[in-house]
C-alpha positions as CSV (number, residue, x, y, z in Angstrom):
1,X,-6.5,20.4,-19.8
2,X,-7.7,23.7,-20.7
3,X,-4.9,26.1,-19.0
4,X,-1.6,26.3,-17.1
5,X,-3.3,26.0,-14.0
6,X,-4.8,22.6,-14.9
7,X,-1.2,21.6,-16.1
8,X,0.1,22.5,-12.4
9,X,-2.2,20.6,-10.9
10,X,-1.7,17.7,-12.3
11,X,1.9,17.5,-12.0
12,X,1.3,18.8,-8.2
13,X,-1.0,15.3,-8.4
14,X,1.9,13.0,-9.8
15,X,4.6,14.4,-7.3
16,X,2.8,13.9,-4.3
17,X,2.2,10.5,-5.9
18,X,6.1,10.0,-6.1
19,X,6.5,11.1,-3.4
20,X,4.6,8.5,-1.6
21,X,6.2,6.0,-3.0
22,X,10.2,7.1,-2.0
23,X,10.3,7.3,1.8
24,X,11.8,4.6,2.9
25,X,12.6,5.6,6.6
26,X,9.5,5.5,7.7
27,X,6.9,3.0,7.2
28,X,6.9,0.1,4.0
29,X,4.1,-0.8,2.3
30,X,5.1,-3.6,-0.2
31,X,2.5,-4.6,-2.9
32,X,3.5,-7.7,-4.9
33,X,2.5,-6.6,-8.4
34,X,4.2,-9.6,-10.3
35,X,1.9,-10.9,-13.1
36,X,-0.8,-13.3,-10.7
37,X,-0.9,-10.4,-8.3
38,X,-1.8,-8.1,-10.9
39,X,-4.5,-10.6,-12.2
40,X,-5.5,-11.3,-8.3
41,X,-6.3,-7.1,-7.9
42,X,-3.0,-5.8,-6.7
43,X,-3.4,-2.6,-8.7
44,X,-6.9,-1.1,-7.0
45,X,-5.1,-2.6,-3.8
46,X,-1.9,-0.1,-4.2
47,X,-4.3,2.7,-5.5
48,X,-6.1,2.6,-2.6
49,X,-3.4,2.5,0.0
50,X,-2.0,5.8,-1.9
51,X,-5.7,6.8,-1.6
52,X,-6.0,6.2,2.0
53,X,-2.2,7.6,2.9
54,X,-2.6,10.6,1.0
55,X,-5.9,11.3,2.6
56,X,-4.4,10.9,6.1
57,X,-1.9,13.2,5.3
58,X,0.5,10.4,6.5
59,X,4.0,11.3,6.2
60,X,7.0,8.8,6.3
61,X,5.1,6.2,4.9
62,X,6.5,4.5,1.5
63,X,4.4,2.9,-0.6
64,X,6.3,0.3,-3.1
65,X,6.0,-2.4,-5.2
66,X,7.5,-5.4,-5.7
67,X,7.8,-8.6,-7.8
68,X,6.5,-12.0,-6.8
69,X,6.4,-13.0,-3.3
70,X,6.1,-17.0,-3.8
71,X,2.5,-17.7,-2.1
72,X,0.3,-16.9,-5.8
73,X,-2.5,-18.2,-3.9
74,X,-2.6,-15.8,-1.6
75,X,-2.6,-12.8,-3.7
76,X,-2.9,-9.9,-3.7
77,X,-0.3,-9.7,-0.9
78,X,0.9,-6.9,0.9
79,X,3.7,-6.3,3.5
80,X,3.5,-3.7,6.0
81,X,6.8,-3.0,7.7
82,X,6.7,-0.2,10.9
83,X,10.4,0.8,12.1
84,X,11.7,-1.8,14.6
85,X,8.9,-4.2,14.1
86,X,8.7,-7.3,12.2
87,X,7.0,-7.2,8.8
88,X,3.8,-8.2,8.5
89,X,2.6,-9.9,5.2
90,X,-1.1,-9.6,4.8
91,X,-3.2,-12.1,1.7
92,X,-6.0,-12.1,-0.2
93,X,-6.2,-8.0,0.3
94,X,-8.9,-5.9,-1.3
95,X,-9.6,-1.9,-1.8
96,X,-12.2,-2.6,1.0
97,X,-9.5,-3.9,3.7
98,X,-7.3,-1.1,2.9
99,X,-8.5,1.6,5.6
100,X,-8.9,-0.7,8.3
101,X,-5.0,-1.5,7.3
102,X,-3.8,1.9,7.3
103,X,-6.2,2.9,10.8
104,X,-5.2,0.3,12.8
105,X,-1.9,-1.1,11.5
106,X,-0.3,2.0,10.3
107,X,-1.7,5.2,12.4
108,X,-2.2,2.8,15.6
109,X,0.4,0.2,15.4
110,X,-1.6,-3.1,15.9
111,X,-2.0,-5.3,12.5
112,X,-5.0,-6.8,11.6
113,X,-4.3,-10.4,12.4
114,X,-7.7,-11.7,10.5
115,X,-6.1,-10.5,7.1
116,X,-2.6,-11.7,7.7
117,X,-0.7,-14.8,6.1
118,X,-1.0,-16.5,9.7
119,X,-5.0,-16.4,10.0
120,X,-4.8,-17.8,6.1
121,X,-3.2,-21.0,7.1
């Protein structure tokens, strides 16, 4: 950080970050970040859905985290909730599902049933 500018810009960076993670009206994205799905990945999982929501421009669309979900094996999970729809828990999630998540889940409204807890079992 060499300036005020640089100062600005990073806490432009951490608002919009916030902000991402507060909207609660919209769409829920649940990360469970307890400690086995932290050691599973759950972090570069949350990062990228803030990646990939940010990039989109998405608005409405909260990004959370929460404790453990019960199903360790599965981690790391996520749960997508859309207004008026029932939640959808995805397992084993990685960076690399994330966009294909967001595109067709969140933008378009039709999970992706290969990644979900029902496909797992």
């Amino acid at each position: 950080m060499k300036s005020l500018a640089d100062l600005e810009a990073i806490r432009k960076k951490t608002l919009d970050q916030v902000t991402l993670r507060k909207d609660e009206d919209g769409v829920r994205i649940i990360v469970g970040m307890a400690t086995c799905g932290i050691a599973a990945g759950a972090r570069p999982v949350m990062n990228a859905f803030m990646e990939e929501v940010a990039k989109r421009n998405l608005e409405h669309v909260a990004i959370t985290q929460t404790g453990c979900i019960g199903m360790c094996r599965l981690e790391p999970i996520v749960e997508v909730i859309l207004p008026d729809k029932e939640k959808v828990t995805y397992v084993k999630m990685s960076p690399e599902k994330v966009a294909k998540v967001v595109a067709e889940h969140i933008v378009n409204g039709n999970p992706v049933t290969e990644y979900t807890i029902g496909a797992a079992e």
